[in-house]
C-alpha positions as CSV (number, residue, x, y, z in Angstrom):
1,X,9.1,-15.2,-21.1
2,X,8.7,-19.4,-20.3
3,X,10.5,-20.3,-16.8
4,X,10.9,-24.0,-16.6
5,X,11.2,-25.0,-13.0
6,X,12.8,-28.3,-11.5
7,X,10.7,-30.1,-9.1
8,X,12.1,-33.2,-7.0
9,X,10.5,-35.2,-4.5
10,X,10.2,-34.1,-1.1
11,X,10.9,-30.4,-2.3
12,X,8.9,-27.8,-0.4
13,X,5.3,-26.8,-1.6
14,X,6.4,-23.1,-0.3
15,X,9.3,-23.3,-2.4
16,X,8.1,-24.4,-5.8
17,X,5.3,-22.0,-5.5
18,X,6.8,-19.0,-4.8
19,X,8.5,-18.6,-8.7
20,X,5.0,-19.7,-9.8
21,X,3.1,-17.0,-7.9
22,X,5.6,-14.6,-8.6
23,X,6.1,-14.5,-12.3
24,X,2.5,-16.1,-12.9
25,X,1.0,-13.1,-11.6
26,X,2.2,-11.6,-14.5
27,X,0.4,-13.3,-17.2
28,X,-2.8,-13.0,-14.8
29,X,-2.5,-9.3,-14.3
30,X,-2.2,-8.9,-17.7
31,X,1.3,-7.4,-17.9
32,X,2.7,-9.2,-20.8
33,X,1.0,-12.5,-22.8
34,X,4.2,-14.7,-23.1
35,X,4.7,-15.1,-19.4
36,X,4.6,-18.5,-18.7
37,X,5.7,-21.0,-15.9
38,X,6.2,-25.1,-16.1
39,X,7.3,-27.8,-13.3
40,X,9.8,-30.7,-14.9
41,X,11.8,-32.9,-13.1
42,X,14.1,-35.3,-14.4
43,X,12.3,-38.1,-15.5
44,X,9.3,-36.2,-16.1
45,X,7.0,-38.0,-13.7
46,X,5.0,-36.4,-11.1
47,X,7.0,-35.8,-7.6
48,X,5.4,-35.9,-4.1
49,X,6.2,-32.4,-1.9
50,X,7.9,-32.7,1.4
51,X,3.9,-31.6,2.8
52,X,2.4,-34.6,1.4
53,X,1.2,-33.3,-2.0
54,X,1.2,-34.7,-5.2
55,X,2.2,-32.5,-8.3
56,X,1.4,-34.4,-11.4
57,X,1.2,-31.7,-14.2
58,X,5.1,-31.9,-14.4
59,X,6.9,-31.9,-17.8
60,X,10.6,-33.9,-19.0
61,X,14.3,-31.7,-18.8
62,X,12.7,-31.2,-22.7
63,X,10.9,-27.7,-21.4
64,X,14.2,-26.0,-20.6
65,X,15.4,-26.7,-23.9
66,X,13.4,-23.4,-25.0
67,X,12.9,-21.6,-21.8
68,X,14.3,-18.0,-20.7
69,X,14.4,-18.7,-17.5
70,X,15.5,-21.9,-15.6
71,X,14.5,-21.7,-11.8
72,X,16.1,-24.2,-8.9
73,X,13.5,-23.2,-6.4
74,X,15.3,-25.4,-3.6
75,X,17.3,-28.3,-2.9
76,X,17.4,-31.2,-0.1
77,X,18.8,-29.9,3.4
78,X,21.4,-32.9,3.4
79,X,23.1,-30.8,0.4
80,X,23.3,-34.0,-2.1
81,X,25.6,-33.4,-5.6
82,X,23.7,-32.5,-8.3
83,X,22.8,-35.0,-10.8
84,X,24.4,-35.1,-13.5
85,X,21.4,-34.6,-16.1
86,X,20.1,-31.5,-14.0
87,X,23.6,-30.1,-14.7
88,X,23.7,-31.0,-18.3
89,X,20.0,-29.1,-18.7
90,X,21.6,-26.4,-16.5
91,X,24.6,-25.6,-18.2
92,X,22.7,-26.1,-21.6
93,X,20.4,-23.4,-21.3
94,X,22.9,-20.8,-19.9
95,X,25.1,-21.1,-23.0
96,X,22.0,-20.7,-24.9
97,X,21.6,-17.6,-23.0
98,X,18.9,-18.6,-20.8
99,X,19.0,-17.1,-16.8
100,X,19.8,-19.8,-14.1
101,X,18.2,-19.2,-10.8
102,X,18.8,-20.5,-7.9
103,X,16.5,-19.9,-4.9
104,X,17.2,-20.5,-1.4
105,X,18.8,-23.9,-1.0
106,X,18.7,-24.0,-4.9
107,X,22.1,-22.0,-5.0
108,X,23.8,-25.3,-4.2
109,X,22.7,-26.7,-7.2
110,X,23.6,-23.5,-9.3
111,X,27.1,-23.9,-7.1
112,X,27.6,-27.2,-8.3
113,X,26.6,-26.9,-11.7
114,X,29.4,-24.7,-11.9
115,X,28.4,-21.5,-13.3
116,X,28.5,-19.3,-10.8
117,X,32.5,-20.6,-9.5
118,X,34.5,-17.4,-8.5
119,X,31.8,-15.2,-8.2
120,X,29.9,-13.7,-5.4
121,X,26.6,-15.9,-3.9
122,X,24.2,-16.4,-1.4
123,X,21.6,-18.9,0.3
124,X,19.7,-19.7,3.3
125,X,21.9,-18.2,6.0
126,X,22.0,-21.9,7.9
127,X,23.4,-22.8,4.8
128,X,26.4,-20.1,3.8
129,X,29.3,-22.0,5.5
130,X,28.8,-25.1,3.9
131,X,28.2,-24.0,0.8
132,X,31.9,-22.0,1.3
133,X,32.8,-25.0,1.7
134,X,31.3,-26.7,-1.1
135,X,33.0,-23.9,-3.4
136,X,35.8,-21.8,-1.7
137,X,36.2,-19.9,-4.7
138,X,32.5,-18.3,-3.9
139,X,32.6,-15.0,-2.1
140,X,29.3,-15.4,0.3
141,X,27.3,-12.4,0.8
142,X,24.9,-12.3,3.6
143,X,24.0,-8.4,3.2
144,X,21.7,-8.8,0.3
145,X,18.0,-10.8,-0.3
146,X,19.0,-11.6,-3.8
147,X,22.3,-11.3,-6.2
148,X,21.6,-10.9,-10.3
149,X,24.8,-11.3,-12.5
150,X,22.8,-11.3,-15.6
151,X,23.3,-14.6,-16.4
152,X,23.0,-16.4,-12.7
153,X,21.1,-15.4,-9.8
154,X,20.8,-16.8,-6.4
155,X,18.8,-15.8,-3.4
156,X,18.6,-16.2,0.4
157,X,16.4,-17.6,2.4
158,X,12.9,-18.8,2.0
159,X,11.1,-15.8,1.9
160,X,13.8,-14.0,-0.1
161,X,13.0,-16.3,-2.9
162,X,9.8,-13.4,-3.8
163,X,12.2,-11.0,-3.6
164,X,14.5,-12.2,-6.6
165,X,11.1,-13.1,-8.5
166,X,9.7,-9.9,-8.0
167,X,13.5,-8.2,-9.0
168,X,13.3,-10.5,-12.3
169,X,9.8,-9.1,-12.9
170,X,11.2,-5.7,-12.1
171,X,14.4,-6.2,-14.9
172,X,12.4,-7.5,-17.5
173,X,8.9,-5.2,-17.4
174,X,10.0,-2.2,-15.3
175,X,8.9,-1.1,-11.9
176,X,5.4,-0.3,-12.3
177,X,4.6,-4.2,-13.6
178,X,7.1,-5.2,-10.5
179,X,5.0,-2.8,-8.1
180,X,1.7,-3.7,-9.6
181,X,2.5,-7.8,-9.0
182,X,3.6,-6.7,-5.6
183,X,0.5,-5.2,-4.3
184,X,-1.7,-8.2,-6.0
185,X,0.2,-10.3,-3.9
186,X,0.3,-7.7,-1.2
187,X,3.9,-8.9,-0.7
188,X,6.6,-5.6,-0.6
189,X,7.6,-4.3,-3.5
190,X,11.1,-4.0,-2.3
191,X,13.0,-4.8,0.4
192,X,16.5,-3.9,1.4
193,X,18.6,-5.6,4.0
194,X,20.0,-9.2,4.6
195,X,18.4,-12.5,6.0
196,X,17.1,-10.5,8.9
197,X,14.0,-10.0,6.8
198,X,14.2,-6.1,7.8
199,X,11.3,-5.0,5.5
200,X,12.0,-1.4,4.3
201,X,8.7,-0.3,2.4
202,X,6.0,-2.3,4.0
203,X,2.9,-2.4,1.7
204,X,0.2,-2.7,4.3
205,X,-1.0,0.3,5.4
206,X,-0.2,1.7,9.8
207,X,-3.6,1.9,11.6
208,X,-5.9,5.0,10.8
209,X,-4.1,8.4,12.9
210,X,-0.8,7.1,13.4
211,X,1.6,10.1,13.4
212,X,4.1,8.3,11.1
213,X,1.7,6.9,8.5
214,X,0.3,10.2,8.0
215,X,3.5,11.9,7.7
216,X,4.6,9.2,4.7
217,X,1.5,10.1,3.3
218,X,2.0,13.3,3.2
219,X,6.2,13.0,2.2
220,X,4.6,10.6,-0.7
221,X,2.3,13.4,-1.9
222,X,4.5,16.3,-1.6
223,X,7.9,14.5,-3.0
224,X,9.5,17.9,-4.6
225,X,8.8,19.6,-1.1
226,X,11.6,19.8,1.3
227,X,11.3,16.7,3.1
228,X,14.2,17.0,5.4
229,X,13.9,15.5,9.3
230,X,12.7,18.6,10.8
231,X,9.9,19.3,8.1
232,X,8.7,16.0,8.5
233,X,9.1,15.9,12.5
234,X,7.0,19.5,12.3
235,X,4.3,17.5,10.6
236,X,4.0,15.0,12.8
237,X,4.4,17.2,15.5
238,X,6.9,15.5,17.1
239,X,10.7,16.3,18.3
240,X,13.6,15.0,15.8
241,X,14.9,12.5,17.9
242,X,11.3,10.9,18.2
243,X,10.4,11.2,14.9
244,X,14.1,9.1,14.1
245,X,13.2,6.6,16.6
246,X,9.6,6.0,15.2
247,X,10.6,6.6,12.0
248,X,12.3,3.4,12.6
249,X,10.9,1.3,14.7
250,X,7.7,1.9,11.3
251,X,9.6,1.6,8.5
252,X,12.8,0.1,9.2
253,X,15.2,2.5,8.1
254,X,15.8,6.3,8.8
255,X,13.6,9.1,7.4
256,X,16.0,10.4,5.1
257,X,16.6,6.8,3.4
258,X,13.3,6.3,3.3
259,X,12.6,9.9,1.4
260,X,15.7,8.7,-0.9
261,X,14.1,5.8,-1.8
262,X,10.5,7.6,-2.6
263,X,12.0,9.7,-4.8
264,X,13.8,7.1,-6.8
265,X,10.9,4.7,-7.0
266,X,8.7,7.9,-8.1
267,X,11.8,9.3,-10.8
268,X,11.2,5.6,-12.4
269,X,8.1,5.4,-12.6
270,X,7.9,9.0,-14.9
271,X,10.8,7.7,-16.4
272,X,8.4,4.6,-17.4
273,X,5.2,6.4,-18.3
274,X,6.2,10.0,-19.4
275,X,8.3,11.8,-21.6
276,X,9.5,14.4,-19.6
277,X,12.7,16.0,-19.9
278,X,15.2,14.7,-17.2
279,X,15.0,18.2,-15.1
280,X,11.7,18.1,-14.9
281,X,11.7,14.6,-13.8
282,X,14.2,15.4,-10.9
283,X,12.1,18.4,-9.3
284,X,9.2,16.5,-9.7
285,X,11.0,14.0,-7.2
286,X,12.5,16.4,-5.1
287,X,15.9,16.3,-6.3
288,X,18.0,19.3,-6.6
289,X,19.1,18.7,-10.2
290,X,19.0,15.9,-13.3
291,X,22.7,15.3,-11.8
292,X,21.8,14.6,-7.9
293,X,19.2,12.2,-9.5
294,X,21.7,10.3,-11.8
295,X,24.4,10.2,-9.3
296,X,21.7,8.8,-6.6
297,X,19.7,6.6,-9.8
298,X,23.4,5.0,-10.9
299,X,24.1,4.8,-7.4
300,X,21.0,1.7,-6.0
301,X,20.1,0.6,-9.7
302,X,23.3,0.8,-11.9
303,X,22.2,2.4,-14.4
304,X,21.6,5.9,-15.6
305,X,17.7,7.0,-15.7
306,X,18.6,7.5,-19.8
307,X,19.1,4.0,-19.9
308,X,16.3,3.0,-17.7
309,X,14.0,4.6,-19.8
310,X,15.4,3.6,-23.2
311,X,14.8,-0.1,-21.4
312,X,11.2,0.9,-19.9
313,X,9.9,4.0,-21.4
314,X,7.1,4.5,-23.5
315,X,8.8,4.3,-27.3
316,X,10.3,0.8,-25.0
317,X,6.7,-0.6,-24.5
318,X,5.4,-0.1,-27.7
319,X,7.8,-1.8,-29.4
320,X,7.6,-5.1,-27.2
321,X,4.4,-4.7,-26.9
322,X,2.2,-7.8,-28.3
323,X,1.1,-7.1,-32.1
């Protein structure tokens, strides 16, 4: 997988280095041997960050004439039109199939390449309205971290740029690869929500004897029990209501979400290593049935778990996997 990704001067360090830490990891962990990741800019000459540093390994637009994946990273705040070589590189490698991303403030660019017109799109929440503006034939959506059409994705704010890199890492290697680059970069491995940043899954750890920590422990160990409010407000030995309101205030969501979301990270990671049956796979999770599982997998990944494991299974790995 190359990713080519456009530098500029004045461009945040932050920014080009998220998509670089990211998708690097990947090669570094050892997850796959084709992952690579280059800086170009346009005239291929180095480009001085808004921080002061120099970056002089850069390439020429020639990189993203063979790369998978072609990464904005950001773009100035003072929203300038895009240039009209960067769109030419832009709209050359999408109609040779490659995936344009634009992260943060590098949805403008994406905007105004014009590849993403009539289709739903987000950025840095400062930045929504203009970009409206800039496009009205966008629909903005600030309830989501990231948005993948296939072809195009863009992603909010800053921080939200990991997220997308991590989600491309999850569509093209699965969600044990995405998990395993997650915890490297002890980043979470998933987060839900919009530019509030409202992490759902923290990775670190709560402190040693707090109630809730131990109970998500035990919920993560026992995920074909019954792991319904009470159950889990018996075992931390606390009343429903406070267990809800901790619940929260720790994890950012409700208990039963958070159970939901166990259970489906769990069902695809058997669906990625094993090859058990789908009934088996559901009360090994916790879920009634192979159809309360598919309703809930089609439901937050859409897809069935058949298909996520015809794309991630075992028979799927060897297959792509380096000869």
């Amino acid at each position: 997988m190359r990713t080519a990704i456009h530098v500029f001067d004045d461009a945040s360090l932050f920014h080009i280095a998220a998509p670089q830490m990211v998708l690097g990891e990947v090669a570094r962990l050892g997850l796959a041997e084709d992952w690579t990741t280059t800086l170009w800019s346009l005239d291929g000459r180095a480009v001085r960050t808004a921080e002061g540093n120099t970056l002089s390994d850069v390439a020429d637009p020639s990189v993203a004439d063979d790369a998978d994946i072609v990464v904005i990273p950001t773009w100035p705040a003072d929203l300038p039109p895009i240039d009209d070589g960067l769109r030419t590189v832009m709209c050359d490698a999408h109609a040779r199939g490659a995936v344009i991303v634009g992260l943060c403030l590098g949805a403008v660019a994406v905007a105004d390449s014009g590849l993403i017109a009539g289709r739903s799109a987000v950025t840095h929440w400062q930045w929504m309205s203009q970009l409206a503006q800039r496009d009205p034939t966008l629909r903005m959506d600030s309830s989501v971290l990231y948005i993948d059409h296939g072809d195009v994705i863009t992603s909010a704010g800053t921080a939200a740029s990991i997220d997308a890199c991590l989600h491309i890492v999850r569509r093209f290697l699965g969600a044990s690869a995405a998990n395993r680059v997650a915890r490297s970069l002890v980043v979470a491995p998933h987060r839900d929500g919009g530019q509030a940043q409202y992490i759902e899954r923290p990775v670190a750890d709560h402190p040693a004897g707090d109630p809730i920590s131990e109970v998500c422990a035990w919920a993560l160990a026992h995920l074909d029990h019954d792991l319904s409010v009470d159950e889990l407000a018996a075992r931390a030995r606390m009343s429903r209501r406070s267990l809800v309101r901790n619940f929260r205030d720790a994890t950012g969501m409700s208990p039963a979400k958070w159970v939901l979301d166990q259970r489906l990270d769990e069902a695809r990671v058997l669906l990625e290593r094993t090859r058990w049956g789908m009934d088996r796979v559901a009360h090994a999770c916790g879920f009634g049935s192979a159809v309360t599982m598919r309703q809930n997998f089609v439901k937050v990944y859409a897809t069935t778990p058949s298909a996520y494991r015809a794309s991630f299974g075992i028979e799927a790995a060897a297959t792509s996997a380096p000869q």
